[in-house]
ROLO-912454 format. One record per atom (N, C-alpha, C, CB): residue number from 1; y, x negated, z negated. Coordinates in Angstrom, 1 decimal. Glycine has a CB too. Layout:
<pts>
> NUM, Y, X, Z
...
</pts>
This chain:
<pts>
> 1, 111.6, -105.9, -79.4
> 1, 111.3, -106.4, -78.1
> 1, 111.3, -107.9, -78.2
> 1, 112.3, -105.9, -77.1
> 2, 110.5, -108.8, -77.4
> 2, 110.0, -110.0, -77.8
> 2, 111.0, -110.6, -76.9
> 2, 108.3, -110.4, -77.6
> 3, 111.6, -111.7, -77.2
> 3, 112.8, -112.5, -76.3
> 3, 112.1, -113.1, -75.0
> 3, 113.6, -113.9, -77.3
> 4, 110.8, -113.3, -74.5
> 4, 109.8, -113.6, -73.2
> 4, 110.5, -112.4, -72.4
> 4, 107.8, -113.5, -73.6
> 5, 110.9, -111.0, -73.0
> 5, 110.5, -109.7, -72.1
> 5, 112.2, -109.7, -72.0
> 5, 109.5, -108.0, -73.0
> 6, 112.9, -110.7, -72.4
> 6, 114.1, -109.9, -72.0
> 6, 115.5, -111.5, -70.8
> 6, 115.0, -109.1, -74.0
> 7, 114.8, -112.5, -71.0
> 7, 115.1, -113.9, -70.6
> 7, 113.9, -114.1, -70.1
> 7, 115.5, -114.9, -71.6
> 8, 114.7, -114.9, -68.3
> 8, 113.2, -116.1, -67.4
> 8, 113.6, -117.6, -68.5
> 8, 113.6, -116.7, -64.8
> 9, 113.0, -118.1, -67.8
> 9, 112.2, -119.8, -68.2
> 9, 113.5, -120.5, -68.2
> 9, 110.9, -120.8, -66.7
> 10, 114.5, -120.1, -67.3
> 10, 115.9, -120.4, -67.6
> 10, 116.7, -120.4, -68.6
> 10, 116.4, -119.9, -67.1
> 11, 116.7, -119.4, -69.0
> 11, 117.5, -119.2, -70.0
> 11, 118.2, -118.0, -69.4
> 11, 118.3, -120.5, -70.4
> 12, 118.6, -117.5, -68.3
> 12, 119.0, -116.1, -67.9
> 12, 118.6, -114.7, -68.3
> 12, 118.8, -116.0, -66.9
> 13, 119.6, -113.8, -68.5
> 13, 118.9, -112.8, -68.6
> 13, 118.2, -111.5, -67.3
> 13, 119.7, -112.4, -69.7
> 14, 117.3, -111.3, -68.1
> 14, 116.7, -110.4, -66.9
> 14, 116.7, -109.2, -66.8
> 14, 115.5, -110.4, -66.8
> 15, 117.1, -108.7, -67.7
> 15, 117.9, -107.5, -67.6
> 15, 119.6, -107.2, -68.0
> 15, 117.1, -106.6, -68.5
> 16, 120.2, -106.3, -67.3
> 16, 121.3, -106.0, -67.1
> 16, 122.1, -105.8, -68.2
> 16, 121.3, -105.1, -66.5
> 17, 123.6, -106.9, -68.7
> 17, 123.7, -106.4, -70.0
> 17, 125.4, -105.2, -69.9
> 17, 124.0, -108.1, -71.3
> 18, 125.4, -104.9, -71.0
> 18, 126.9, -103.7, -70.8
> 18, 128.1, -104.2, -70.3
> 18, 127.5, -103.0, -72.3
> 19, 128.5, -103.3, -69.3
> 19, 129.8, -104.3, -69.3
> 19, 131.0, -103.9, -69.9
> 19, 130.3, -104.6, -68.1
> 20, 130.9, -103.0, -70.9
> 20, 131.4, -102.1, -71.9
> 20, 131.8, -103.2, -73.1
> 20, 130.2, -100.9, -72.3
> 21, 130.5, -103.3, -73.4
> 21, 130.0, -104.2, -75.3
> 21, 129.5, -105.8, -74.4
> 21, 127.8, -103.1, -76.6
> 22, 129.5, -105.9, -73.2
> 22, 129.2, -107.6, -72.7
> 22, 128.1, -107.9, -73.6
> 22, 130.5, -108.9, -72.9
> 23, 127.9, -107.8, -74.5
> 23, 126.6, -108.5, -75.3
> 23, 125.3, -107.9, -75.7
> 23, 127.1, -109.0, -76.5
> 24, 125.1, -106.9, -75.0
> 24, 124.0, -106.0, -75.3
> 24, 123.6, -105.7, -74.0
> 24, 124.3, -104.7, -76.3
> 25, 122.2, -105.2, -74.0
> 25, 121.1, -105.2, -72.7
> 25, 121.7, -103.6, -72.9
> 25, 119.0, -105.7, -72.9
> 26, 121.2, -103.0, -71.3
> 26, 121.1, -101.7, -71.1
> 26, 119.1, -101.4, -71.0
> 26, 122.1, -101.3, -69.5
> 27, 119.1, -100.1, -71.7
> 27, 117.8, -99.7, -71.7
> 27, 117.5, -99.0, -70.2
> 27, 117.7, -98.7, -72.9
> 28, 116.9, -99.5, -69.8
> 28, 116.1, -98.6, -68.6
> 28, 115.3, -97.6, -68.9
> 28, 115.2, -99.3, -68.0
> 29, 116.2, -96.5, -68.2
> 29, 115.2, -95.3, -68.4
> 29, 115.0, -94.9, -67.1
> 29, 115.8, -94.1, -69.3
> 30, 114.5, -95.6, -66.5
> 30, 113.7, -95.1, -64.7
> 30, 114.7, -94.6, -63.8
> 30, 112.5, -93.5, -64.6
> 31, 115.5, -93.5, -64.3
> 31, 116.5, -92.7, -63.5
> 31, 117.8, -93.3, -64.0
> 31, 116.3, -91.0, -63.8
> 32, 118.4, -94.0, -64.8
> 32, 119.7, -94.5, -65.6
> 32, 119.0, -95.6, -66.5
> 32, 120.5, -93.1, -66.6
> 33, 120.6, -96.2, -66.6
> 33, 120.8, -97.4, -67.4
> 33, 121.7, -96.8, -68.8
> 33, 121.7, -98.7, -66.3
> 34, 121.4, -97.2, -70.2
> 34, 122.2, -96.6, -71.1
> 34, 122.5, -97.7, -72.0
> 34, 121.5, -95.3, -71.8
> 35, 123.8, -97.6, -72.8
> 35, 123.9, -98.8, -73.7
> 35, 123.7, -97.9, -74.9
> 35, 125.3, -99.9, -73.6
> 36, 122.9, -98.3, -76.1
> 36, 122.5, -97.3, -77.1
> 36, 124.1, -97.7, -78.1
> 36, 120.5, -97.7, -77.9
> 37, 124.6, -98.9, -78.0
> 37, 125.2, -99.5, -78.7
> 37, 127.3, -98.8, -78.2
> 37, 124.6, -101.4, -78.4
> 38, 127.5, -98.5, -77.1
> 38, 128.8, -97.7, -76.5
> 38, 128.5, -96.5, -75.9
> 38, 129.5, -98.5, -75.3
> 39, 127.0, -96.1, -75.5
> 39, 126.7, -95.0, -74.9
> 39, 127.3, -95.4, -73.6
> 39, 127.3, -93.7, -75.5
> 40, 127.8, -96.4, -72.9
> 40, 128.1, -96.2, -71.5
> 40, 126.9, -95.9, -70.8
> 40, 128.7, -97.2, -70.9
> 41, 126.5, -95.5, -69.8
> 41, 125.3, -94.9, -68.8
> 41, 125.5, -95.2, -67.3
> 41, 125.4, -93.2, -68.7
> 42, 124.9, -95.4, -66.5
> 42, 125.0, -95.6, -65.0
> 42, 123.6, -95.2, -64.5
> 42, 125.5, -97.2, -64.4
> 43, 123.7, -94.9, -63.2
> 43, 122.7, -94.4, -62.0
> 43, 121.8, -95.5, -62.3
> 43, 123.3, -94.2, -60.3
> 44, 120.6, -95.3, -62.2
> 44, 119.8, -96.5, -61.6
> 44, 119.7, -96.6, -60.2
> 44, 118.5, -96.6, -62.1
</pts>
């Protein structure tokens, strides 16, 4: 995944990271959020 698709012009990130592992994005899967890296999961 290209660092444009995951940070704005800021320097923020734009998607949601774990608050499990703090340093990894959650994948969006439409219906849930998953960290591939702890397996934690939440509702979207």
């Amino acid at each position: 995944m290209a660092r444009y698709e995951l940070y704005d012009e800021e320097g923020s990130a734009i998607n949601e990271r774990c608050p499990e592992c703090e340093d990894t994005f959650l994948a969006d899967h439409g219906d849930r959020l998953h960290c591939g890296r702890c397996g934690f999961s939440k509702a979207a």
